[in-house]
C-alpha positions in Angstrom: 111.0 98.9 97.1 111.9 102.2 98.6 108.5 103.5 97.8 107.1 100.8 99.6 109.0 100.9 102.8 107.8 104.9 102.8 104.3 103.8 102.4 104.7 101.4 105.1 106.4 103.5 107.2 103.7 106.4 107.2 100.5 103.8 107.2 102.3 102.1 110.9 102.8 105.2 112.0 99.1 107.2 110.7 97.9 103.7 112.7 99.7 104.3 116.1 99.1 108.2 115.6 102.8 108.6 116.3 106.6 107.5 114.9 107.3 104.1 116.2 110.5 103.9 118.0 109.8 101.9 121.6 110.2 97.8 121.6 107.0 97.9 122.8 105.3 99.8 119.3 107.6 96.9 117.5 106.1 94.0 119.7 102.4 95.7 118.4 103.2 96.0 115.0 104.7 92.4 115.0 101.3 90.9 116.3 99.5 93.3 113.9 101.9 91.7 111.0 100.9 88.1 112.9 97.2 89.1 112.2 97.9 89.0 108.6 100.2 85.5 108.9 103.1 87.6 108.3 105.4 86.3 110.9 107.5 88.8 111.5 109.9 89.0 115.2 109.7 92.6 117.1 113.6 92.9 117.0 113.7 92.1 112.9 110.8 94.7 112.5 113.5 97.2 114.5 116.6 96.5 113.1 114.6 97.4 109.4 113.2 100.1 111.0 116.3 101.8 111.8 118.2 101.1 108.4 114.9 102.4 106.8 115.1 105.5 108.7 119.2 106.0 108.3 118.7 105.5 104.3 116.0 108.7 104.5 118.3 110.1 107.0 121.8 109.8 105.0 120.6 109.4 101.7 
């Protein structure tokens, strides 16, 4: 799973051309997910964001 979080993680952000870290990248990604029918709400998309990012961070 890990390997797939990373491969999401840099595909988002090769998309937006930049890390994602504003509600508003979150609210985008969310319709982007939407797109797809992946319903998926900005604030979830954050929250596994940031423990994605403190598990590469902290180990």
């Amino acid at each position: 799973m890990k390997r797939d979080l990373t491969a999401l993680v840099k595909a988002v952000e090769k998309k937006f051309g930049q890390s994602v870290t504003m509600a508003t990248d979150f609210e985008k990604l969310a319709f982007a997910f939407a797109k797809q029918h992946v319903a998926l709400q900005p604030t979830m998309l954050k929250k596994l964001w940031h423990r994605y990012l403190e598990r590469e961070t902290f180990g």
